[in-house]
PDB file of N, CA, C and O in Angstrom:
ATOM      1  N   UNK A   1       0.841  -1.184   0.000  1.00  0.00           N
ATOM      2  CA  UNK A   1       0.000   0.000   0.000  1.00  0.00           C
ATOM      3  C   UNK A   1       0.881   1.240   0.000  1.00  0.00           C
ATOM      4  O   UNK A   1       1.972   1.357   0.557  1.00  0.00           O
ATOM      5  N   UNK A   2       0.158   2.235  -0.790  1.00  0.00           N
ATOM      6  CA  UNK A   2       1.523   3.381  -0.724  1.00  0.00           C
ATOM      7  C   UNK A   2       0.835   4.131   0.370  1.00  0.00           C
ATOM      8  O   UNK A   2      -0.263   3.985   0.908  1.00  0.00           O
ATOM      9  N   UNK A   3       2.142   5.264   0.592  1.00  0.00           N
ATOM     10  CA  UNK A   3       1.497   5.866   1.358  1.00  0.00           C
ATOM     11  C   UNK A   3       2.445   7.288   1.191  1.00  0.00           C
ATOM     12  O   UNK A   3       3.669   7.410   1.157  1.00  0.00           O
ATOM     13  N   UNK A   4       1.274   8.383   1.095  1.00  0.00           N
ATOM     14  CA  UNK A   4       1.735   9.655   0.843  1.00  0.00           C
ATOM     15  C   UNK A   4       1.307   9.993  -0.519  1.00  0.00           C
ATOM     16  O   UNK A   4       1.459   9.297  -1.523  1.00  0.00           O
ATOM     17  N   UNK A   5       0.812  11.025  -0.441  1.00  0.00           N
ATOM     18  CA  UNK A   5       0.172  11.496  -1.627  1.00  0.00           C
ATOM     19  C   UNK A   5       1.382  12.320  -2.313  1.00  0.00           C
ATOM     20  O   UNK A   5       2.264  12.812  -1.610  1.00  0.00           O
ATOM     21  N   UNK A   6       1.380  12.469  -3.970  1.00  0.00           N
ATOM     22  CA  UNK A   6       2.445  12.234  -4.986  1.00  0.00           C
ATOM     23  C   UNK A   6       1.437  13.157  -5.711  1.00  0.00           C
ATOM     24  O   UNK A   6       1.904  14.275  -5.934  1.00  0.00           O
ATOM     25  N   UNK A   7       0.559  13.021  -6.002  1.00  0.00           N
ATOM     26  CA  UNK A   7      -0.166  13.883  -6.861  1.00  0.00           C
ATOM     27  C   UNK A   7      -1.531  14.468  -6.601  1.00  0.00           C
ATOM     28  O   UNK A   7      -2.213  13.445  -6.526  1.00  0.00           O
ATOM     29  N   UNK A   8      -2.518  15.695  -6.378  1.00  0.00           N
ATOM     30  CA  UNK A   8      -3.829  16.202  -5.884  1.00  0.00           C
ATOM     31  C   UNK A   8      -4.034  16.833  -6.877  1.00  0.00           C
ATOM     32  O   UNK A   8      -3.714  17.970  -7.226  1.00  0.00           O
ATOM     33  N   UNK A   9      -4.683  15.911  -7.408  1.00  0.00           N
ATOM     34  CA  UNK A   9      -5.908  16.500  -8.569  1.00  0.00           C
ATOM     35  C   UNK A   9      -6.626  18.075  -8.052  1.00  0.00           C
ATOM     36  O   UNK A   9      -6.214  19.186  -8.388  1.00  0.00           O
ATOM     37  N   UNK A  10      -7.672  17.807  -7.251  1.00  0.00           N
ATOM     38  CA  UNK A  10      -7.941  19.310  -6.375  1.00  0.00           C
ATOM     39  C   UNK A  10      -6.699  20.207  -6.562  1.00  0.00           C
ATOM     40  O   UNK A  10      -6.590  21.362  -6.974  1.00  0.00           O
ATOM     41  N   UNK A  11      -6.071  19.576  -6.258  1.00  0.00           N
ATOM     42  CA  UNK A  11      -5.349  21.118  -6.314  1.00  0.00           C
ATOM     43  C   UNK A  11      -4.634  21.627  -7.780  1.00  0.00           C
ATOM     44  O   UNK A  11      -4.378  22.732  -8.259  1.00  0.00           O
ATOM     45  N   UNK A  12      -4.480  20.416  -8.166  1.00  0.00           N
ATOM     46  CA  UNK A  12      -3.972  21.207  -9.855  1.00  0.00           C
ATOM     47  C   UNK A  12      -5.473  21.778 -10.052  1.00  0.00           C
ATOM     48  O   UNK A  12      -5.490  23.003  -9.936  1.00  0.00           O
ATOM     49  N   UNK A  13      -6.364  21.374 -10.242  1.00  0.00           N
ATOM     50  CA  UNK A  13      -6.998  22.330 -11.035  1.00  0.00           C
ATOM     51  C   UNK A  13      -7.412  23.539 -10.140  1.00  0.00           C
ATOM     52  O   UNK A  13      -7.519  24.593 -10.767  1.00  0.00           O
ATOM     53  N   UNK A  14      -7.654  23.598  -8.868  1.00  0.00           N
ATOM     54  CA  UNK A  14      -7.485  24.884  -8.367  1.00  0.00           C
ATOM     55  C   UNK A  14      -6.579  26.171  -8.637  1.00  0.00           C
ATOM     56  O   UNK A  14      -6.904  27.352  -8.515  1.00  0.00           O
ATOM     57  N   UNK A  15      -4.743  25.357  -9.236  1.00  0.00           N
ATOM     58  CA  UNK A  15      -4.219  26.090  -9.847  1.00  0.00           C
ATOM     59  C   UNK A  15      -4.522  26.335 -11.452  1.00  0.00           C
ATOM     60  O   UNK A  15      -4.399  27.336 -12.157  1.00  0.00           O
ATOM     61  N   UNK A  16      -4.894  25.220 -11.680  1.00  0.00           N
ATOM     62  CA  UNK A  16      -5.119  25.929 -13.360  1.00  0.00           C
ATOM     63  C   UNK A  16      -6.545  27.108 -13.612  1.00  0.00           C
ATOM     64  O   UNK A  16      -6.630  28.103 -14.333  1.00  0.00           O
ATOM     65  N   UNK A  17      -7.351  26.585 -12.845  1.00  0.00           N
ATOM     66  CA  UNK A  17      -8.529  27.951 -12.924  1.00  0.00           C
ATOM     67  C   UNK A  17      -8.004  29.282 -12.683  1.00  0.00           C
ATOM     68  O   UNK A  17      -8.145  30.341 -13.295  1.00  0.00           O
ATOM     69  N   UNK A  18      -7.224  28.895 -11.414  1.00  0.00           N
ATOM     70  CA  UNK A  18      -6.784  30.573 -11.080  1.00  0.00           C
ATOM     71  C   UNK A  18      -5.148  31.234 -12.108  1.00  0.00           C
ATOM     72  O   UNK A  18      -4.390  32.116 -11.704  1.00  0.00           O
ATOM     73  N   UNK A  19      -5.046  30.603 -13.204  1.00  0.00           N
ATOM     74  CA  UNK A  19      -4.340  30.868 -14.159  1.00  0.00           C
ATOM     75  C   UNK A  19      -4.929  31.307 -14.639  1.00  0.00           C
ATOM     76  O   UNK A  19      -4.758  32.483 -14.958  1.00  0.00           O
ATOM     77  N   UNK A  20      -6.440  30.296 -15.116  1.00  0.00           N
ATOM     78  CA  UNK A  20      -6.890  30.990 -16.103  1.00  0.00           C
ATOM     79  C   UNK A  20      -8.048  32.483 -15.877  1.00  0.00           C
ATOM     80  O   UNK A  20      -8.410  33.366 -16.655  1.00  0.00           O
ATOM     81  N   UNK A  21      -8.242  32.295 -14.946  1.00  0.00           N
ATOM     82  CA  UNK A  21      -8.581  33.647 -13.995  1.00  0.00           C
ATOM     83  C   UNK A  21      -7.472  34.679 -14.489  1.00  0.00           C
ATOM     84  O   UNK A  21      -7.826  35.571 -15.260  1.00  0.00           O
ATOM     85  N   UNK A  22      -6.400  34.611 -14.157  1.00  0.00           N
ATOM     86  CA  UNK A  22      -5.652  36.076 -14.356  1.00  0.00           C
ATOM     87  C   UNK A  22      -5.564  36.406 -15.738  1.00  0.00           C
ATOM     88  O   UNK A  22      -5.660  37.557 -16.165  1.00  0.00           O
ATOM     89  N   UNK A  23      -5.333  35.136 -16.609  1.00  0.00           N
ATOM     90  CA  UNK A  23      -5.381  35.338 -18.033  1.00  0.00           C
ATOM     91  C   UNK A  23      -6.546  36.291 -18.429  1.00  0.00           C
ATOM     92  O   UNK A  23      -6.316  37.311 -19.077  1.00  0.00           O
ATOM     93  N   UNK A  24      -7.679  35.978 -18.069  1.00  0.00           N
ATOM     94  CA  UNK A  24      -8.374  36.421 -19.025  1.00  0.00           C
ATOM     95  C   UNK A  24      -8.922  37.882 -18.287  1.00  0.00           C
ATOM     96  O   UNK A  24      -9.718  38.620 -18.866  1.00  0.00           O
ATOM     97  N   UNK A  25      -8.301  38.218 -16.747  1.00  0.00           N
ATOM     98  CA  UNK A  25      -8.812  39.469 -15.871  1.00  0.00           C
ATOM     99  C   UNK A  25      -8.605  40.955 -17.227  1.00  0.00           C
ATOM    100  O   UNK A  25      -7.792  41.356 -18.060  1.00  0.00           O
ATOM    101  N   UNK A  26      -9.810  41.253 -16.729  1.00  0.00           N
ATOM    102  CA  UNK A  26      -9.885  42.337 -17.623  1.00  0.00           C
ATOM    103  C   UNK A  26     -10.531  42.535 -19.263  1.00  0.00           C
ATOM    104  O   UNK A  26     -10.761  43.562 -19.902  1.00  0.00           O
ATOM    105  N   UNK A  27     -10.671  41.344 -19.549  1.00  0.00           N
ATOM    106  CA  UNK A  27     -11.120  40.885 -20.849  1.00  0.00           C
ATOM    107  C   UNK A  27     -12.700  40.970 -21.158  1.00  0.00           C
ATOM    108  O   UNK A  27     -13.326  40.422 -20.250  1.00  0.00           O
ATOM    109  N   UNK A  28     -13.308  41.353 -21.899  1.00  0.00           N
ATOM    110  CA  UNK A  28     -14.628  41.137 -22.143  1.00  0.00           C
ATOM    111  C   UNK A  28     -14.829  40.082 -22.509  1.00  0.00           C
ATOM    112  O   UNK A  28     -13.849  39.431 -22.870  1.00  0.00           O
ATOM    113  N   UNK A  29     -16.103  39.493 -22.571  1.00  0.00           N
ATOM    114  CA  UNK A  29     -16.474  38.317 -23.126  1.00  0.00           C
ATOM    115  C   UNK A  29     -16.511  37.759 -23.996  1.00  0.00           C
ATOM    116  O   UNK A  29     -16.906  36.594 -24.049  1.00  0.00           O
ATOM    117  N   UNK A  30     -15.875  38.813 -25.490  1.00  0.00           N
ATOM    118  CA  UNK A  30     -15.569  38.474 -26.684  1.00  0.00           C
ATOM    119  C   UNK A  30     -14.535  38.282 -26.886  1.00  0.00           C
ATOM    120  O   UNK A  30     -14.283  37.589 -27.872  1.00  0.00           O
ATOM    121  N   UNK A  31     -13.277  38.865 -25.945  1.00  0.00           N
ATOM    122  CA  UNK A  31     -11.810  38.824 -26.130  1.00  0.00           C
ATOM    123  C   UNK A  31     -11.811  37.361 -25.676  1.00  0.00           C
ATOM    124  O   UNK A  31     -11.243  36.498 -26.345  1.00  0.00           O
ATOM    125  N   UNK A  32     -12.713  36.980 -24.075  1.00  0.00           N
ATOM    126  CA  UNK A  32     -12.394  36.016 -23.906  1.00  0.00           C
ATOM    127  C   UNK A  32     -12.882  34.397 -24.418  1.00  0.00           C
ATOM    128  O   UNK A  32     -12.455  33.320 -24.002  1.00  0.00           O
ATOM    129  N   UNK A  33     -13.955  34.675 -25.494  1.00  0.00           N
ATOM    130  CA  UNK A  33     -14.081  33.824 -26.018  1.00  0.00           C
ATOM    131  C   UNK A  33     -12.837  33.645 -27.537  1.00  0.00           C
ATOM    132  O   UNK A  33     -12.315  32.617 -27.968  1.00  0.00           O
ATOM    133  N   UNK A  34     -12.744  34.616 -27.865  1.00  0.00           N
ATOM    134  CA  UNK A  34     -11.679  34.671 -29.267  1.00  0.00           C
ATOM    135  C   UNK A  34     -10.338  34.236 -28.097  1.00  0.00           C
ATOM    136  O   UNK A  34      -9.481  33.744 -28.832  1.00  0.00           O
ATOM    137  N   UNK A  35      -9.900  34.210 -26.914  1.00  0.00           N
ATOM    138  CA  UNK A  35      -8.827  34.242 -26.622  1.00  0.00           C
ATOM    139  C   UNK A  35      -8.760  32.213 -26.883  1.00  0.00           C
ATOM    140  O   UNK A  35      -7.939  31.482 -27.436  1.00  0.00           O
ATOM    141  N   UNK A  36     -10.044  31.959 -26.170  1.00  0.00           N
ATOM    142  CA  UNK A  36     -10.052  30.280 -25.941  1.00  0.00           C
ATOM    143  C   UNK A  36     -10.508  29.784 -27.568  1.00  0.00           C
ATOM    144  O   UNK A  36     -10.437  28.606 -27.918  1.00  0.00           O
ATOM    145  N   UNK A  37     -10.863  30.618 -28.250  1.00  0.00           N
ATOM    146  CA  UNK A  37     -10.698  29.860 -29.897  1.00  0.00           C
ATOM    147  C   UNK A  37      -9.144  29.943 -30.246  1.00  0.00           C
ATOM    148  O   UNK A  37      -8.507  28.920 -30.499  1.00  0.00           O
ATOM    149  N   UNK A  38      -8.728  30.858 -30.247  1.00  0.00           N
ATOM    150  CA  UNK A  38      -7.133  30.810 -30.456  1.00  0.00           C
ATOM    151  C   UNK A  38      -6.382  29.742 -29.809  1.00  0.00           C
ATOM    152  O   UNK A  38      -5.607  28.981 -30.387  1.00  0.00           O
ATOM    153  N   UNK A  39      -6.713  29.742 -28.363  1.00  0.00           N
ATOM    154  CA  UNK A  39      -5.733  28.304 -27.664  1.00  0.00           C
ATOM    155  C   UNK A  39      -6.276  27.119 -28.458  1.00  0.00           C
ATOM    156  O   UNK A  39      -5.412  26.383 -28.933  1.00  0.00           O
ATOM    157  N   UNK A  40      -7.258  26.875 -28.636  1.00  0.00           N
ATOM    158  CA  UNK A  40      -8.000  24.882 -29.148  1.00  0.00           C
ATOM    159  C   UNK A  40      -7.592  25.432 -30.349  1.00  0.00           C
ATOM    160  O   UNK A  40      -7.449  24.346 -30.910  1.00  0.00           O
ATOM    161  N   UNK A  41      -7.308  26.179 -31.143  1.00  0.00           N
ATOM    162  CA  UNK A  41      -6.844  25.936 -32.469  1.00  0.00           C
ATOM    163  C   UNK A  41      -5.439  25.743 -33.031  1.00  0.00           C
ATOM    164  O   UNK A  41      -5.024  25.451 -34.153  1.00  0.00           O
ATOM    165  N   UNK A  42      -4.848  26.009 -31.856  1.00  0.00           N
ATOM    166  CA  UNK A  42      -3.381  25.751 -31.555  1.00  0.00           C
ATOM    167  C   UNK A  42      -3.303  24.533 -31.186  1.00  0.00           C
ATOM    168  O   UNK A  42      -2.521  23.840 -31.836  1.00  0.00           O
ATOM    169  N   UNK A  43      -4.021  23.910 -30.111  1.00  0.00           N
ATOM    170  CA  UNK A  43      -3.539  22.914 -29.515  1.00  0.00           C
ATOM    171  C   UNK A  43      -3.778  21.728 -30.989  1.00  0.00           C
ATOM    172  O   UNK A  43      -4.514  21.869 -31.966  1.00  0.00           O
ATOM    173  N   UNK A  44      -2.896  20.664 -30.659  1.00  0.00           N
ATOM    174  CA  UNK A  44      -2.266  19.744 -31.564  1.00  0.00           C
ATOM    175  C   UNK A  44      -3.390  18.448 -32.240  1.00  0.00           C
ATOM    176  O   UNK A  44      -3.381  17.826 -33.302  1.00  0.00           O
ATOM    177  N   UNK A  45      -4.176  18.437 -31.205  1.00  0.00           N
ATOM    178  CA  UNK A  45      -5.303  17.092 -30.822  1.00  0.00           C
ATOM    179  C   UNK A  45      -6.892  18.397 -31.525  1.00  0.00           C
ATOM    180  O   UNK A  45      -7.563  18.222 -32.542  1.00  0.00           O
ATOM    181  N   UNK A  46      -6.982  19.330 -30.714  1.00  0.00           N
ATOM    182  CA  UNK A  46      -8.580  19.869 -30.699  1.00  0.00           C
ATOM    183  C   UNK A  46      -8.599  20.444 -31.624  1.00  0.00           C
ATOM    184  O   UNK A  46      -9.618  20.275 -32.293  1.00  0.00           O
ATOM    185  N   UNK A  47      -7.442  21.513 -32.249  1.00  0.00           N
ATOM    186  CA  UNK A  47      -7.680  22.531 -33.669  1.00  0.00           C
ATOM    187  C   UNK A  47      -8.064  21.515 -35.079  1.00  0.00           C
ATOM    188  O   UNK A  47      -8.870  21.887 -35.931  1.00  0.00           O
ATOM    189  N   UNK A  48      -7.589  20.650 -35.120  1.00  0.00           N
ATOM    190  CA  UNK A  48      -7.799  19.801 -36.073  1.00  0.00           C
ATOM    191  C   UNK A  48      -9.287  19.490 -36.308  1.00  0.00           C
ATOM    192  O   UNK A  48      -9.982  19.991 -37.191  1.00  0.00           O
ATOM    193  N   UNK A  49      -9.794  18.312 -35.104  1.00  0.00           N
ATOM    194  CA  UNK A  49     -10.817  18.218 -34.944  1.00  0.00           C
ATOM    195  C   UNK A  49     -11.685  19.357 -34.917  1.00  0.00           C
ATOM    196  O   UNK A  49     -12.622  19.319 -35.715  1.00  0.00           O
ATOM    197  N   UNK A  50     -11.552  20.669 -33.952  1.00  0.00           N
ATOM    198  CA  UNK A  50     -12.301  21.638 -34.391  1.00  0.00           C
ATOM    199  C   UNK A  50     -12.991  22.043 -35.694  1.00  0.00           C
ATOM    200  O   UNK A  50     -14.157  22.271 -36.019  1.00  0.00           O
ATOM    201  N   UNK A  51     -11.357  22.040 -36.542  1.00  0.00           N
ATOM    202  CA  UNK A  51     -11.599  22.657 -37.570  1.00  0.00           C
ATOM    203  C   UNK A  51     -12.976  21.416 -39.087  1.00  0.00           C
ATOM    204  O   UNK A  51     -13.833  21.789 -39.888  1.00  0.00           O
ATOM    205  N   UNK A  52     -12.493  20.187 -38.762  1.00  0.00           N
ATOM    206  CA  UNK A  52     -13.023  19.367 -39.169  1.00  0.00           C
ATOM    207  C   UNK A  52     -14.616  19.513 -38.835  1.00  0.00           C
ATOM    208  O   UNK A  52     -15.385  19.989 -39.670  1.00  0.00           O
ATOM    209  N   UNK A  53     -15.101  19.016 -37.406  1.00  0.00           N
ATOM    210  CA  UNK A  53     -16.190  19.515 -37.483  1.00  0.00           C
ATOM    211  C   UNK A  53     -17.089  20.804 -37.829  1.00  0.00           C
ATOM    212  O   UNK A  53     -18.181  20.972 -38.372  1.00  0.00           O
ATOM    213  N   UNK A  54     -16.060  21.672 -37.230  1.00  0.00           N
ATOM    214  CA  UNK A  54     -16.514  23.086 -38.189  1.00  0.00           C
ATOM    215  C   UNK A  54     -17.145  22.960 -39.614  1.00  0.00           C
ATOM    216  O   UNK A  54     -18.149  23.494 -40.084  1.00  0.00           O
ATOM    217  N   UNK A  55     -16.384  22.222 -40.072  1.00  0.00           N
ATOM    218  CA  UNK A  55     -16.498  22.267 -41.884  1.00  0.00           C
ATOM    219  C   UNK A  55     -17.301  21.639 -42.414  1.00  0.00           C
ATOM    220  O   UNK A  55     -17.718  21.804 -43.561  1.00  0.00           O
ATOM    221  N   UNK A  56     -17.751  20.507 -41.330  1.00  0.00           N
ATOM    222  CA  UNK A  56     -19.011  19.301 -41.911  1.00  0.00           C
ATOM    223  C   UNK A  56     -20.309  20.110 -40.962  1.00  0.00           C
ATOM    224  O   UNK A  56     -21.459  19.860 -41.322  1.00  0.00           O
ATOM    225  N   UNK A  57     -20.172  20.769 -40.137  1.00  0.00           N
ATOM    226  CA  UNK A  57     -21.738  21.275 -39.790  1.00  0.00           C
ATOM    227  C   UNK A  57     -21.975  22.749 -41.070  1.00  0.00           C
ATOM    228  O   UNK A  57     -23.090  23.059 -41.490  1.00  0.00           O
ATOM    229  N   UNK A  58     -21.113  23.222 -41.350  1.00  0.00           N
ATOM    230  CA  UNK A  58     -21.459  24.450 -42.474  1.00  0.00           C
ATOM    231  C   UNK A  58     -21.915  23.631 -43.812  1.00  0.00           C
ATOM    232  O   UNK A  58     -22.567  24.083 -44.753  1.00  0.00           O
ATOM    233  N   UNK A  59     -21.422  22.357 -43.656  1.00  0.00           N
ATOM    234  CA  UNK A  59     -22.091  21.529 -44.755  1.00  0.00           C
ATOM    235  C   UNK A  59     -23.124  21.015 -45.349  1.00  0.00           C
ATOM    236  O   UNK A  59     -23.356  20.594 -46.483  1.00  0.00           O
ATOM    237  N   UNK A  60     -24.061  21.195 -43.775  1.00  0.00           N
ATOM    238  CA  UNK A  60     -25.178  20.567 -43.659  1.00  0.00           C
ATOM    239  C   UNK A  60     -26.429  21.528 -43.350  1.00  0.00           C
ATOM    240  O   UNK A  60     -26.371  22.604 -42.756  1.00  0.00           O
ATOM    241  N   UNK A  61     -27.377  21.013 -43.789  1.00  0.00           N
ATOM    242  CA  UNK A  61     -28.408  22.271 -43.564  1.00  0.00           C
ATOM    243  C   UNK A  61     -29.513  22.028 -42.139  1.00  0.00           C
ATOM    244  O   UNK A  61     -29.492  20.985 -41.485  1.00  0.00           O
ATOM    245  N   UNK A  62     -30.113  22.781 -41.942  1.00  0.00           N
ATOM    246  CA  UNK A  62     -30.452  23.005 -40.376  1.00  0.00           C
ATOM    247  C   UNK A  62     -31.428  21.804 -39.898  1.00  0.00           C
ATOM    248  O   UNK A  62     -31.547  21.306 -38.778  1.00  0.00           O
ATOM    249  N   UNK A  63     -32.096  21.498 -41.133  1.00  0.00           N
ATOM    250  CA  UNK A  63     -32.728  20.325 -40.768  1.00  0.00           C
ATOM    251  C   UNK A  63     -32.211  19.032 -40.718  1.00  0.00           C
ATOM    252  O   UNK A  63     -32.639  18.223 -39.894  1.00  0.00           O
ATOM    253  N   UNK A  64     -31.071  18.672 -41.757  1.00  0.00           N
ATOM    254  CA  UNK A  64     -30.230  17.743 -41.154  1.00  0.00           C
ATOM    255  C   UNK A  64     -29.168  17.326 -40.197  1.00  0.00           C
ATOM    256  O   UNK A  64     -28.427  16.352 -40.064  1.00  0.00           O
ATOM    257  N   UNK A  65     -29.485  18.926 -39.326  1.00  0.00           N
ATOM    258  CA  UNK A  65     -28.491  18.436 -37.941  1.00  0.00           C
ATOM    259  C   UNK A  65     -29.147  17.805 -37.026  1.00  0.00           C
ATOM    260  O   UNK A  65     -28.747  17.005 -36.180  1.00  0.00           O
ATOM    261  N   UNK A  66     -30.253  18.238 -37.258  1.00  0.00           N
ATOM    262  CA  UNK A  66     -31.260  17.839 -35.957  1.00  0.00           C
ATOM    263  C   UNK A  66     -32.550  16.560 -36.287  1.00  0.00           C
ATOM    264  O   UNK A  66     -33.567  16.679 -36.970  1.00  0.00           O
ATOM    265  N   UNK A  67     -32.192  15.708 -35.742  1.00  0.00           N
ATOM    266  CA  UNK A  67     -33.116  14.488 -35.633  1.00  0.00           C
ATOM    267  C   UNK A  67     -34.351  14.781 -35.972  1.00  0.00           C
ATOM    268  O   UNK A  67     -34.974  14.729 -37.032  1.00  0.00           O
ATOM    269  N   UNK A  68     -34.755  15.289 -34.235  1.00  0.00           N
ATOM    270  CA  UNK A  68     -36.138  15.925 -34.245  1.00  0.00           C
ATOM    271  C   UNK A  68     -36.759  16.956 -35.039  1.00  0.00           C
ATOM    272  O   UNK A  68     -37.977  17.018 -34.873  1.00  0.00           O
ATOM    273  N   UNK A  69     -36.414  17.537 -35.613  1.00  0.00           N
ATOM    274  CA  UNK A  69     -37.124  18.317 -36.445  1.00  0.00           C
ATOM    275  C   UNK A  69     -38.252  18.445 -37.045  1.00  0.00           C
ATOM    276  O   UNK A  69     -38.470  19.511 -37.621  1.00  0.00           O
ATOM    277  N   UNK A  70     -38.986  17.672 -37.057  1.00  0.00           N
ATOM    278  CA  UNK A  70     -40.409  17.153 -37.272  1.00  0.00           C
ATOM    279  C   UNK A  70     -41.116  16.828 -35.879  1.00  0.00           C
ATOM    280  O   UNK A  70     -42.305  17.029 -35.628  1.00  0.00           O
ATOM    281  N   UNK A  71     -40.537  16.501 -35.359  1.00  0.00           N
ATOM    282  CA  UNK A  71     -40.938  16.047 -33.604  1.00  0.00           C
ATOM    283  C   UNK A  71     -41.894  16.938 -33.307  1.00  0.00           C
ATOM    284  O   UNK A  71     -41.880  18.138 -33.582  1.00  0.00           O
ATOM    285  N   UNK A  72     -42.928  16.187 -32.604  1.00  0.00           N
ATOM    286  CA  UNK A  72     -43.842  16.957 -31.306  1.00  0.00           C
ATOM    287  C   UNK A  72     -43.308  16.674 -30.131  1.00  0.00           C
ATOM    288  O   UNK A  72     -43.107  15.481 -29.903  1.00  0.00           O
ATOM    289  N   UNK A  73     -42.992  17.533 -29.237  1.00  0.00           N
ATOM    290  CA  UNK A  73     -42.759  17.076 -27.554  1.00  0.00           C
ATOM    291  C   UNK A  73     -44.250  17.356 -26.833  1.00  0.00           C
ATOM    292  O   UNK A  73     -45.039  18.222 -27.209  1.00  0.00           O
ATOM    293  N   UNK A  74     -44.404  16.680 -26.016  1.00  0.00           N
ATOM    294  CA  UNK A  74     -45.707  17.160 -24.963  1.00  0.00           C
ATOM    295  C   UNK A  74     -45.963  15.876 -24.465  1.00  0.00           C
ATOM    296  O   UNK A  74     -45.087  15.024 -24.321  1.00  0.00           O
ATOM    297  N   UNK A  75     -47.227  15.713 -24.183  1.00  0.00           N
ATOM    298  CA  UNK A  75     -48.164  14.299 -23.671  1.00  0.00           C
ATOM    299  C   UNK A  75     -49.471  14.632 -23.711  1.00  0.00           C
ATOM    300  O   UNK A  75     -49.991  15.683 -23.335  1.00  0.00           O
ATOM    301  N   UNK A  76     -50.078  13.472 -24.289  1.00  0.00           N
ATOM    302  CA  UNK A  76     -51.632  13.366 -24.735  1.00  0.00           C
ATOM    303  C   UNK A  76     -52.024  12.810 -23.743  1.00  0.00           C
ATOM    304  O   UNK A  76     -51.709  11.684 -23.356  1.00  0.00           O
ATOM    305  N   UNK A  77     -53.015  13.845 -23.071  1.00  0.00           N
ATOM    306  CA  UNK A  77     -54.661  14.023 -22.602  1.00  0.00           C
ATOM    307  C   UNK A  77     -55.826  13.009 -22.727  1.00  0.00           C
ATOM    308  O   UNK A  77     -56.120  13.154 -23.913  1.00  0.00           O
ATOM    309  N   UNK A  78     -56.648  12.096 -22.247  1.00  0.00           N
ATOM    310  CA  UNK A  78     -57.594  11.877 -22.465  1.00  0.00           C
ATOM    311  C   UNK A  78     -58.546  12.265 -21.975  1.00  0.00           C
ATOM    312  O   UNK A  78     -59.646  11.883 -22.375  1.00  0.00           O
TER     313      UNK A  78
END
């Protein structure tokens, strides 16, 4: 059995929020959304894929994204 903790999840991401807290202090909500399109389009794994799905939903038209589209939601009454 080990003993002693080596790694705390809790706490990395406590530090990574409050990174990303200072990053974006001061930013409006458009800087900070264009700031987090810029990082995933960089990164190596998500820009790709991003960009891929990007390109197949502009492909498709509004009714073939969505299943339901014809759908009724509710419940029948007698």
């Amino acid at each position: 059995m080990r003993t002693g903790k080596t790694f705390d999840c809790v706490q990395m991401k406590w530090d990574i929020q409050r990174k990303l807290r200072e990053e974006e202090k001061g930013l409006s909500l458009d800087e900070r959304q264009a700031l987090m399109q810029s990082k995933i389009m960089a990164d190596t794994i998500l820009g790709p894929w991003l960009q891929r799905v990007t390109k197949r939903q502009s492909t498709q038209t509004a009714d073939a994204c969505v299943a339901e589209a014809g759908a009724i939601y509710g419940s029948r009454t007698k």
